[in-house]
BAROLO-605843 format. One record per residue: residue in three letters; x, y, z of N, C-alpha, C, CB in turn; residue number from 0. Coordinates in steps of 0.2 Angstrom, whole numbers, padded with zeros to 4 digits, m for minus. Glycine has a CB too. Example, Ala and Ser with C-alpha at 12.3 -4.5 7.8 and 13.67 -1.06 7.14 Angstrom:
<atoms>
type,nu,nv,nw,cau,cav,caw,cu,cv,cw,cbu,cbv,cbw,seq
ALA,0066,m0028,0039,0062,m0022,0039,0066,m0016,0039,0057,m0022,0045,0;
SER,0064,m0011,0035,0068,m0005,0036,0064,0000,0039,0070,m0003,0029,1;
</atoms>
This chain:
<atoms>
type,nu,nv,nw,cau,cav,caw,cu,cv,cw,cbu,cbv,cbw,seq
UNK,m0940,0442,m0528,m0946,0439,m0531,m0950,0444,m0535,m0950,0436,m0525,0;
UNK,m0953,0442,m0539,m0958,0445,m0543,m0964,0440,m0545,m0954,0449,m0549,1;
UNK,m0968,0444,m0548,m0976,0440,m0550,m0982,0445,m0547,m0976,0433,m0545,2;
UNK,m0987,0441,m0546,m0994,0445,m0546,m0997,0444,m0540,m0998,0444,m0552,3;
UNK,m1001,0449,m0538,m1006,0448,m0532,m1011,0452,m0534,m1002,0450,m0525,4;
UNK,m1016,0448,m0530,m1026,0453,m0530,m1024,0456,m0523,m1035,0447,m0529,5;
UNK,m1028,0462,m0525,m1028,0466,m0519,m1037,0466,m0518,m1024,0474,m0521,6;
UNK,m1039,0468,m0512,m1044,0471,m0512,m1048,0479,m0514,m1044,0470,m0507,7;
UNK,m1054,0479,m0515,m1055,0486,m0518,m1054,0493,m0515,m1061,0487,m0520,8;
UNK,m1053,0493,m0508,m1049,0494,m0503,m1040,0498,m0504,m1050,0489,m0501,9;
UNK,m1039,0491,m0507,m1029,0492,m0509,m1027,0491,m0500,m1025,0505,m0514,10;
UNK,m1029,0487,m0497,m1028,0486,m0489,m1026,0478,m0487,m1035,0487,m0484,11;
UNK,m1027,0473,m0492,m1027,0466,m0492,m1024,0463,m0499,m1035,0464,m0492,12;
UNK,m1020,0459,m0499,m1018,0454,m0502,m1023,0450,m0503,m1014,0452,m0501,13;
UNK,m1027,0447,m0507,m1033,0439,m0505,m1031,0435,m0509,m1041,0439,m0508,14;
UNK,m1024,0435,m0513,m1022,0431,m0518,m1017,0433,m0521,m1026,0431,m0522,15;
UNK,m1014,0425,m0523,m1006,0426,m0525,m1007,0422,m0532,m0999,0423,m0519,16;
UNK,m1010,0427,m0539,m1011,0422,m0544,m1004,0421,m0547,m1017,0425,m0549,17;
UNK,m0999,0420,m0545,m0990,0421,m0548,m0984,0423,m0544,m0988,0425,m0555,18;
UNK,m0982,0421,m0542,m0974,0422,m0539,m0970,0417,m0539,m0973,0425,m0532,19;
UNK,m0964,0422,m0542,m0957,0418,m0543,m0953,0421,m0543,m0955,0416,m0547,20;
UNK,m0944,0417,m0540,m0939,0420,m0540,m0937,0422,m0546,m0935,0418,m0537,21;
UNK,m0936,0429,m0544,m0933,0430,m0550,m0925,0430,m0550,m0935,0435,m0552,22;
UNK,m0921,0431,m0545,m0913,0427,m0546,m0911,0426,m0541,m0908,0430,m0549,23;
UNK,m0907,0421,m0540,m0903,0420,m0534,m0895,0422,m0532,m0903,0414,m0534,24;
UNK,m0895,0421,m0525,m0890,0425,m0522,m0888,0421,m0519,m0891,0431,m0519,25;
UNK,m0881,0421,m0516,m0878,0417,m0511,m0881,0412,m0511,m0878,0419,m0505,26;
UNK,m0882,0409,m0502,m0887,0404,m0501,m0892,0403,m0504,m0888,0404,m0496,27;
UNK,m0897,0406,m0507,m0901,0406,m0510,m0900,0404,m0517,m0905,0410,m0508,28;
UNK,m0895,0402,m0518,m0892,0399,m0526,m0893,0393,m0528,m0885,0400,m0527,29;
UNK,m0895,0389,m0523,m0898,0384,m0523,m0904,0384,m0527,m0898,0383,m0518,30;
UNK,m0907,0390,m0528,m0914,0390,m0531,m0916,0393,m0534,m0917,0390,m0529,31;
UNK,m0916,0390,m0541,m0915,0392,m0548,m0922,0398,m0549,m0916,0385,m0555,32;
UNK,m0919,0402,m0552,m0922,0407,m0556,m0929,0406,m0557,m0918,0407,m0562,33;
UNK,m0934,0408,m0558,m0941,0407,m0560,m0945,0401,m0556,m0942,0406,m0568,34;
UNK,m0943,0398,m0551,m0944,0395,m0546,m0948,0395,m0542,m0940,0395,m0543,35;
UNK,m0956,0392,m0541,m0963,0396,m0541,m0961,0397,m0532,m0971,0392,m0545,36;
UNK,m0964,0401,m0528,m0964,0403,m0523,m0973,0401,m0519,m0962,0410,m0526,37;
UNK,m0971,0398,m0514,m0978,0396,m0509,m0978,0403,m0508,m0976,0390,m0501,38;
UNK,m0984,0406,m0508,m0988,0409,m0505,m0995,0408,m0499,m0990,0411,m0510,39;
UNK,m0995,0412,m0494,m1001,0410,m0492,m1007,0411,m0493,m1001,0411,m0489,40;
UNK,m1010,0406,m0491,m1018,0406,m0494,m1023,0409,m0491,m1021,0400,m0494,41;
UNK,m1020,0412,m0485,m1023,0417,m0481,m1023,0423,m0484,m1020,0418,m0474,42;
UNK,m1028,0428,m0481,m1028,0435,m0485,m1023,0438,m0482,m1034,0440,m0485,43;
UNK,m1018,0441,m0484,m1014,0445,m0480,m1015,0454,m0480,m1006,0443,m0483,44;
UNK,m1018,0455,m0475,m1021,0461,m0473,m1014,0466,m0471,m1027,0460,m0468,45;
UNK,m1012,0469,m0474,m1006,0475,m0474,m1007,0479,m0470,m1004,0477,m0479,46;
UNK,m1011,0483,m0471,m1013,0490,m0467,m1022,0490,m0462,m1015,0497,m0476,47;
UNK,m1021,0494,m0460,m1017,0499,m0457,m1011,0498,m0454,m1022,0503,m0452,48;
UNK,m1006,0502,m0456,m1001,0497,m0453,m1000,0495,m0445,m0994,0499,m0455,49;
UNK,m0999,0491,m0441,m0993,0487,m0445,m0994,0482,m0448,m0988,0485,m0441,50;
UNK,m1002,0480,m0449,m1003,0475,m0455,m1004,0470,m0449,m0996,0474,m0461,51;
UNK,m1008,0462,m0450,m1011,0458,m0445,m1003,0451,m0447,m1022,0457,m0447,52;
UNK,m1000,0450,m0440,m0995,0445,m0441,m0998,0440,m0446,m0993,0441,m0433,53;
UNK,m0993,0438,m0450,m0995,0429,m0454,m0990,0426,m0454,m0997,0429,m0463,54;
UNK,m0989,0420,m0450,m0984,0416,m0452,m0983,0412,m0458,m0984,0413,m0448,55;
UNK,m0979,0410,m0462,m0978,0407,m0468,m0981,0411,m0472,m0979,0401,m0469,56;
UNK,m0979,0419,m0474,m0982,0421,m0480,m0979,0420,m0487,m0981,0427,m0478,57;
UNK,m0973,0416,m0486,m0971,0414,m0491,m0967,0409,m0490,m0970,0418,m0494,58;
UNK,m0964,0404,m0492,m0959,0397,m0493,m0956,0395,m0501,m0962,0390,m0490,59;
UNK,m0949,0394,m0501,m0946,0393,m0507,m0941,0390,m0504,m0945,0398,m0511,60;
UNK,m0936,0385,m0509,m0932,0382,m0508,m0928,0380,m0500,m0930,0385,m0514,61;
UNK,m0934,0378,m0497,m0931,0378,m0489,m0930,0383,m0485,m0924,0376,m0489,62;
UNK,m0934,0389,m0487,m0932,0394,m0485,m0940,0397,m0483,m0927,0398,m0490,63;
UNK,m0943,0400,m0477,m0949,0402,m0475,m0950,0408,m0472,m0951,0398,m0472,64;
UNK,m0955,0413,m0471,m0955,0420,m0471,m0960,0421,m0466,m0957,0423,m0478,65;
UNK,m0958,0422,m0461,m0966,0425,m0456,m0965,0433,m0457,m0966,0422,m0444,66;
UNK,m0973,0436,m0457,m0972,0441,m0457,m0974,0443,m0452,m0975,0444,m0462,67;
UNK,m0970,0451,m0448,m0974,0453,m0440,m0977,0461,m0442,m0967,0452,m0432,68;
UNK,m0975,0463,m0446,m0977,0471,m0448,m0975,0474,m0454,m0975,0476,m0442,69;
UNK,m0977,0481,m0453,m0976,0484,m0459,m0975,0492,m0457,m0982,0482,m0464,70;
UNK,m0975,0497,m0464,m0977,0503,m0466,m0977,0502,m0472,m0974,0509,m0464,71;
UNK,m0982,0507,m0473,m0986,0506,m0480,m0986,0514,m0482,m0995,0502,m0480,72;
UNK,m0986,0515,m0490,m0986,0521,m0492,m0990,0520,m0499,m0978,0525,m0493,73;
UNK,m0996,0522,m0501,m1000,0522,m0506,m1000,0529,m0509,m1006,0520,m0504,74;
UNK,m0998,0530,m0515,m1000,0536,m0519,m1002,0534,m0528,m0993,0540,m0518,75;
UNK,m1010,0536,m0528,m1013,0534,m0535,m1012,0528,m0536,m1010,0537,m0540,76;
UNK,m1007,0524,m0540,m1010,0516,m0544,m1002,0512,m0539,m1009,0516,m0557,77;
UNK,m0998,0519,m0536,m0992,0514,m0531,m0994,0514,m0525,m0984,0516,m0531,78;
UNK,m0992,0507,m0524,m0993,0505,m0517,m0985,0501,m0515,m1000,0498,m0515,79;
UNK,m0981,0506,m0509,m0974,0501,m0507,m0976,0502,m0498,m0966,0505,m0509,80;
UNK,m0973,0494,m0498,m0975,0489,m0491,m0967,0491,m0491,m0978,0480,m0491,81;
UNK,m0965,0493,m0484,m0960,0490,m0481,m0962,0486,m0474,m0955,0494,m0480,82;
UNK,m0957,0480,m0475,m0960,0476,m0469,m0953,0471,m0466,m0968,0472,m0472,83;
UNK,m0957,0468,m0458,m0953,0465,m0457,m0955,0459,m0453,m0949,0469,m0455,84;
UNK,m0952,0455,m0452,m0952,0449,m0450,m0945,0444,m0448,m0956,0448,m0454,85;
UNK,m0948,0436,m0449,m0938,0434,m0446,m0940,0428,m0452,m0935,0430,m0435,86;
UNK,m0936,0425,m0455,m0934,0421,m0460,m0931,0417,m0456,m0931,0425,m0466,87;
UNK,m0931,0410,m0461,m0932,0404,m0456,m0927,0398,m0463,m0943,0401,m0454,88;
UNK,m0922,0393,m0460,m0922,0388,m0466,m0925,0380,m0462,m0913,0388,m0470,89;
UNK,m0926,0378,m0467,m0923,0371,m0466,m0917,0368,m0463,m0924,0368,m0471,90;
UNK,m0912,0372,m0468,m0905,0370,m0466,m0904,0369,m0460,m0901,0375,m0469,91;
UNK,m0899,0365,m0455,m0898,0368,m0448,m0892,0372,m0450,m0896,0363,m0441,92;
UNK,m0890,0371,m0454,m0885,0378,m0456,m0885,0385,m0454,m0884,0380,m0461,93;
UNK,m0891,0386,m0457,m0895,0393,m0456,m0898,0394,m0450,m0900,0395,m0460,94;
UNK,m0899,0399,m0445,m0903,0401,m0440,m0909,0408,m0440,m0898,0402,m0434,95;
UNK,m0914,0406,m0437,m0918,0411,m0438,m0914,0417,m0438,m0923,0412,m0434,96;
UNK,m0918,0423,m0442,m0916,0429,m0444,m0917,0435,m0445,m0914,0429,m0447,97;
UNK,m0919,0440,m0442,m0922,0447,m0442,m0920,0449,m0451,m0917,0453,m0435,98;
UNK,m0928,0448,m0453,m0927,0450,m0459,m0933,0455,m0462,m0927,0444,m0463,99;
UNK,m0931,0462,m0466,m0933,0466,m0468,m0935,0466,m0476,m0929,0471,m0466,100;
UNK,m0940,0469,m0480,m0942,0468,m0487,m0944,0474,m0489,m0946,0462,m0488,101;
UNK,m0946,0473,m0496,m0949,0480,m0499,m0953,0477,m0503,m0944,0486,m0504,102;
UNK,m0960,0477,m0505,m0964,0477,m0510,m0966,0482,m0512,m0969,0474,m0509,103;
UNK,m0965,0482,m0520,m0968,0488,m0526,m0974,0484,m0529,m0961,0491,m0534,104;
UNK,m0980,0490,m0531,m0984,0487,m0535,m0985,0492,m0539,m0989,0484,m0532,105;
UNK,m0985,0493,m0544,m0993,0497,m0546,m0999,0495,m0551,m0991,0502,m0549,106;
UNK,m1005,0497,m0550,m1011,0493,m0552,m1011,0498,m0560,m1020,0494,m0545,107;
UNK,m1012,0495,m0567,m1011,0500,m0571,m1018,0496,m0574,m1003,0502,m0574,108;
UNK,m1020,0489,m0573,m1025,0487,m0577,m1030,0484,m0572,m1022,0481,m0582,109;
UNK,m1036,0483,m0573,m1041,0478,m0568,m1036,0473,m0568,m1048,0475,m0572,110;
UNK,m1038,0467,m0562,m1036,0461,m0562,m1029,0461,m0558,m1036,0458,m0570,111;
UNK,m1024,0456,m0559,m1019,0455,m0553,m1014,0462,m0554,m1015,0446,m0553,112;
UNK,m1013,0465,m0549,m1007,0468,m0551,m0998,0465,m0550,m1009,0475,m0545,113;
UNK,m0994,0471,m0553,m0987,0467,m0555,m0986,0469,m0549,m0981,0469,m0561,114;
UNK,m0980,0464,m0543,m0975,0464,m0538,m0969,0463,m0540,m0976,0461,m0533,115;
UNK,m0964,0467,m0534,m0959,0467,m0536,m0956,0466,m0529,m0957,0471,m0541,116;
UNK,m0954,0459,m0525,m0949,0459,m0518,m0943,0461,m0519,m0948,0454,m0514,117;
UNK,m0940,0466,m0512,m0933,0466,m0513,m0932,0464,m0503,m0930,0476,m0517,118;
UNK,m0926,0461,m0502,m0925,0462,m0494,m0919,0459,m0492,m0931,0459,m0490,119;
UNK,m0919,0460,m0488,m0913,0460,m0483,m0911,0459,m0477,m0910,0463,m0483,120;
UNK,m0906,0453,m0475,m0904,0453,m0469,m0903,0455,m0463,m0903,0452,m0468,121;
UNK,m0907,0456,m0454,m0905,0458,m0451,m0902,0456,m0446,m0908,0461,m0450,122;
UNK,m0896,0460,m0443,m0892,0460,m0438,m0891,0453,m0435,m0893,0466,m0433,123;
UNK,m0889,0447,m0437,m0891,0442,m0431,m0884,0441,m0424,m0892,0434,m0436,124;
UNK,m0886,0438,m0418,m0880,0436,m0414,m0876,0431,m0416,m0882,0435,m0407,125;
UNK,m0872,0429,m0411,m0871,0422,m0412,m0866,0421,m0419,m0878,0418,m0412,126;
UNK,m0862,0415,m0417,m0857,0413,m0425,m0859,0410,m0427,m0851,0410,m0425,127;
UNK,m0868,0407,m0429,m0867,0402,m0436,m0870,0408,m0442,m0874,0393,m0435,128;
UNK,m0870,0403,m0446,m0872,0409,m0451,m0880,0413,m0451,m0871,0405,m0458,129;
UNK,m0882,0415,m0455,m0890,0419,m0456,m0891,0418,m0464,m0890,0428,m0454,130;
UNK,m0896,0417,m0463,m0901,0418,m0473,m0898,0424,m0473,m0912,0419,m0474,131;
UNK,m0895,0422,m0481,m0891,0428,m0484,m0895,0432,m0486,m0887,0426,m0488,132;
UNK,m0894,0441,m0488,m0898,0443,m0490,m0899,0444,m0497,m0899,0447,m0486,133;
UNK,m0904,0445,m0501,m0906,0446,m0507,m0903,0451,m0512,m0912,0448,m0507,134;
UNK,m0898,0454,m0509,m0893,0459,m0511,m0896,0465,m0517,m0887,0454,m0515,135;
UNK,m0890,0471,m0519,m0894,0474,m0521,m0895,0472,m0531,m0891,0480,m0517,136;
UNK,m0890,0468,m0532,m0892,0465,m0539,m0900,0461,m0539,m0887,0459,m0541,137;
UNK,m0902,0460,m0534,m0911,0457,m0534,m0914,0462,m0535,m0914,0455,m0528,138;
UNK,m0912,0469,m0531,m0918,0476,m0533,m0917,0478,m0538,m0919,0481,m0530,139;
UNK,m0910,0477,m0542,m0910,0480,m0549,m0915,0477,m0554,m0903,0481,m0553,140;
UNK,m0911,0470,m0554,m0915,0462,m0556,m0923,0465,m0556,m0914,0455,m0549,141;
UNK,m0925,0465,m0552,m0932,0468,m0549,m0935,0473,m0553,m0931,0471,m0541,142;
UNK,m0931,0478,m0552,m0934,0483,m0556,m0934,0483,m0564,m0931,0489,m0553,143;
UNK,m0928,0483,m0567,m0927,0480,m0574,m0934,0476,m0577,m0919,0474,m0574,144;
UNK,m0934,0472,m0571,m0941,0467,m0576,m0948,0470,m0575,m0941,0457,m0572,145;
UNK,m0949,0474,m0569,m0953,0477,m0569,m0953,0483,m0576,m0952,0478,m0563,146;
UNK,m0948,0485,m0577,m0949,0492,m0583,m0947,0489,m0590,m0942,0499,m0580,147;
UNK,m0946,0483,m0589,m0946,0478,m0595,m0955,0475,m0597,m0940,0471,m0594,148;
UNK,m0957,0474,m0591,m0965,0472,m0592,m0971,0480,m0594,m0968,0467,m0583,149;
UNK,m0969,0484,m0590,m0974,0492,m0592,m0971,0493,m0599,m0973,0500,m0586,150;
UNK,m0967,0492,m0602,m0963,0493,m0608,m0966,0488,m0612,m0954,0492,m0608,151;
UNK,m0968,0482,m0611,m0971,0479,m0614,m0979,0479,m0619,m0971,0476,m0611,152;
UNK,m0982,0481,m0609,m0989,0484,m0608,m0990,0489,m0616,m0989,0490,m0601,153;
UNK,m0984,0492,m0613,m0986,0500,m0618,m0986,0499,m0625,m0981,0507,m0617,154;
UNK,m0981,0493,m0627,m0981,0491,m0633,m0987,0488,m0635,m0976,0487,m0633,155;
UNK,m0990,0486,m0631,m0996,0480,m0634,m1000,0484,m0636,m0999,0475,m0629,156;
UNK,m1003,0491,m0631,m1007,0494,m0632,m1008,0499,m0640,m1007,0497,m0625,157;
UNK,m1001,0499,m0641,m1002,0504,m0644,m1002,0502,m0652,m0998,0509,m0641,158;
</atoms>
C-alpha cells in the first residue's frame, strides 16, 4: 500500500489518512486491483511511544482487515519507520486469522500530508487451512520505486 497520512506536530500520531491505495497485488490479494482505495481508520492512530495504543481495523480492503497490537518506531530528521504488528483477518472462510507483521516508511519533505509507503508479511500460522498471503518482496520494491519515482517528481517540479 502506499498514499498519504497527517501526522501530528509531535511526528507521534497519525490523525488522518488523506489517500491510501494498493499499490499491487499478490497472490490472494489478487483479487484486488491495483490503486484500490484502502479503509483507513478514523481514529487517531497514536504509534509511539512504542508500542503504540492497540486499534482494531486500522485498515480494510478487498475482504481483508488489519487490527494493530504494537509497534517499534525509529525517527531520524524528516524519516519516520514503524515496524509493527498485529493479526490480519479475511472475510473469506478460506483464510484464518494470522500473525501479521508490516513496515511503514515515511518522509515529511513538504508541510501538509506526508508520503507512505506499507510493506508486510505473514506470520507463522498452525493448523492446515490456508493464511493471508503475504505482500511479498515485489510489493517493497513496487513500494519503494514509486516512492523514488514521486521525490523525483518533487524535485522536478521544484526546480
Amino acid at each position: 500500500m502506499g498514499g498519504e497520512a497527517n501526522l501530528n506536530n509531535a511526528g507521534t500520531q497519525i490523525t488522518s489518512w488523506p489517500l491510501v491505495y494498493v499499490v499491487a497485488d499478490s497472490g490472494a490479494f489478487s483479487s484486488i486491483s491495483a490503486f484500490t482505495l484502502v479503509n483507513m481508520s478514523s481514529s487517531t492512530w497514536i504509534f509511539s511511544p512504542s508500542p503504540g495504543v492497540a486499534l482494531n481495523d486500522l485498515w480494510n480492503v478487498g475482504g481483508f482487515s488489519f487490527d494493530f497490537l504494537g509497534d517499534t518506531v525509529s525517527q531520524s530528521g524528516n524519516f519516520l519507520d514503524i515496524n509493527g504488528y498485529g493479526t490480519i483477518s479475511s472475510t473469506d472462510p478460506e483464510y484464518q486469522t494470522t500473525d501479521f507483521t508490516w513496515n511503514l516508511a515515511a518522509e515529511n519533505t513538504a508541510s501538509g500530508p506526508v508520503d507512505i509507503v506499507f510493506s508486510a508479511s505473514t506470520g507463522a500460522s498452525s493448523g492446515g487451512s490456508n493464511t493471508v498471503p503475504d505482500g511479498g518482496l515485489t510489493l517493497v520494491l513496487l513500494g519503494v520505486a514509486l516512492t523514488g519515482i514521486e521525490l523525483f517528481r518533487r524535485k522536478l517540479c521544484k526546480a
